[in-house]
C-alpha positions in Angstrom: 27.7 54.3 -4.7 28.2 51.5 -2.3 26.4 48.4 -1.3 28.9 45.9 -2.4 30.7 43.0 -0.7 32.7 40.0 -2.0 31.7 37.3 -3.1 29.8 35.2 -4.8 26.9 37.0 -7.3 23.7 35.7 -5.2 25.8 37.1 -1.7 25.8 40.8 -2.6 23.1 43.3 -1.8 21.8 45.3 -4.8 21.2 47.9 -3.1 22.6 51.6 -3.6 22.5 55.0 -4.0 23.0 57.4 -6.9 23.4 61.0 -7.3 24.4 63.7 -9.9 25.6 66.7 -8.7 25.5 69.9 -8.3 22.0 68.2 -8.0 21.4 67.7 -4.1 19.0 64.8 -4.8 20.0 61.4 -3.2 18.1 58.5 -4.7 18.0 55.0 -2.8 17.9 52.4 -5.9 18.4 48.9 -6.7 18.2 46.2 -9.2 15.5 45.1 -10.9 13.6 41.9 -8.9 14.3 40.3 -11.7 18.3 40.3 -11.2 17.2 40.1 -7.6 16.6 43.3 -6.7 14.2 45.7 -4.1 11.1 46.2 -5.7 10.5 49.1 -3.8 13.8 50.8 -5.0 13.9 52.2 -8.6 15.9 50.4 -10.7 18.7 51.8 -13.6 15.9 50.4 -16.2 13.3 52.8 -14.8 15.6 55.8 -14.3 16.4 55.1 -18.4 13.0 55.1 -19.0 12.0 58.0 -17.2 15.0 60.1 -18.3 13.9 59.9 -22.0 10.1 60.7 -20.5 11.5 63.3 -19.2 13.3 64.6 -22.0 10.4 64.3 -24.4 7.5 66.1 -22.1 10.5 69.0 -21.3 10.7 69.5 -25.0 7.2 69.6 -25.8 6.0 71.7 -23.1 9.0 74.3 -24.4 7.6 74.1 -28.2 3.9 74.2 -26.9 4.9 77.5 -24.9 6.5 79.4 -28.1 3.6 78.0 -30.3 0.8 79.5 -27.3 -1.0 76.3 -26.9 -2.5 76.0 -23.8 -1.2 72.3 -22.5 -3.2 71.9 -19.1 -1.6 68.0 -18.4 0.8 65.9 -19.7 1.2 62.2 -18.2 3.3 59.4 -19.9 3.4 56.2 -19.3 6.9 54.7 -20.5 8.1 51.6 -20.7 10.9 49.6 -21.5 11.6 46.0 -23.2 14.6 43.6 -22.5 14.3 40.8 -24.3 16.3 38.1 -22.1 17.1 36.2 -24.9 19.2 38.5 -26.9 22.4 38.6 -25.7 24.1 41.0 -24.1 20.6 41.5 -22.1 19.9 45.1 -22.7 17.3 47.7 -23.4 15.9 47.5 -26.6 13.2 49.6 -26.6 11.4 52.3 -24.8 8.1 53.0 -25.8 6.2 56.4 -24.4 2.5 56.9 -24.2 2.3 60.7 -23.5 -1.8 61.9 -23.0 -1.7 65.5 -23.5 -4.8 67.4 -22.6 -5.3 71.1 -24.0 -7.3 73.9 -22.5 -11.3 73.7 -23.9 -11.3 77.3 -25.2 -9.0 79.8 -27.2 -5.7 80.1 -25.6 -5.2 83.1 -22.7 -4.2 85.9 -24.9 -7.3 85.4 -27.0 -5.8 83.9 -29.8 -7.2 81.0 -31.5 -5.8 77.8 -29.9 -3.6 75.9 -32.4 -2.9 73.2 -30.5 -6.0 71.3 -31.0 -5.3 67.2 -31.1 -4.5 66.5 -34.8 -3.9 70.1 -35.5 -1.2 71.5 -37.4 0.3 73.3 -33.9 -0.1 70.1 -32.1 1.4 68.0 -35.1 4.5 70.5 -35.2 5.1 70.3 -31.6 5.0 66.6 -31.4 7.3 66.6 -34.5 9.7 69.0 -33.3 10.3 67.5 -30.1 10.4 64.3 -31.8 13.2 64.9 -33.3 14.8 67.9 -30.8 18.3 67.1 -31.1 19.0 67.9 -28.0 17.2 65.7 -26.4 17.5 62.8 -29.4 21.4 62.4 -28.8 20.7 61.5 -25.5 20.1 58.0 -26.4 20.6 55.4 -28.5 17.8 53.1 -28.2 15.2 52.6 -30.4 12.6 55.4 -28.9 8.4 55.2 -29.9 6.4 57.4 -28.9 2.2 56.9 -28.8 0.7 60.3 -28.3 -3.1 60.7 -27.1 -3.9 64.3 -27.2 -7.3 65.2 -26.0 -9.2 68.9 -24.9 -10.7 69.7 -21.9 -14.2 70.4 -21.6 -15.6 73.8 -20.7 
């Protein structure tokens, strides 16, 4: 990482880069604008966000696999909230907003979809991954999740 000089706090770029290896990936990134930062650069905030978004559609898509429901798109739209007037300013909560939409018809191997909105599969999956503890350890904020499941039409 780099994009540091003395100084005071107003005279330093925010500007950066961040990588995890053995991942190639480079990522340009800054501060929020609110702490003076590039809005054009993600920010740590959004990476945190979309690391747990991440985490959550990974494990879902895996249970919806095993359980052979046919998921045909999954889109979230996460978000975060830091309250500036709790102190230390931090994360507090991320909310998700998955919309999940299912194949119209039985699933490929003929079976009967279960993974109808407000079916048992569907409930099971979005429990499960709920509460996958693999991905649940990975942070400790307070994590809600809206789902809006919804089936293609033929």
């Amino acid at each position: 990482m780099g994009g540091f000089h003395g100084g005071r706090v107003r005279g330093f770029t925010r500007a950066h880069f961040g990588s995890a290896p053995p991942a190639q990936s480079v990522l340009n990134l800054s501060s929020d604008p609110a702490f003076r930062g590039d809005p054009a650069k993600l920010n740590p905030e959004q990476l945190l966000v979309l690391a747990a978004s991440s985490c959550q559609m990974l494990s879902f898509l895996a249970l919806a696999a095993r359980a052979r429901i046919d998921v045909r798109r999954y889109h979230d739209r996460g978000e975060a909230e830091m309250p500036e007037g709790e102190l230390p300013v931090r994360i507090a909560r991320i909310t998700l907003r998955p919309r999940i939409v299912l194949a119209a018809g039985p699933s490929e191997d003929s079976r009967p979809a279960s993974g109808r909105p407000g079916s048992p599969g569907m409930f099971h999956c979005e429990q499960s991954a709920n509460g996958d503890p693999t991905r649940a350890n990975n942070h400790r904020r307070r994590l809600l999740k809206r789902t809006r499941g919804v089936r293609e039409s033929r």
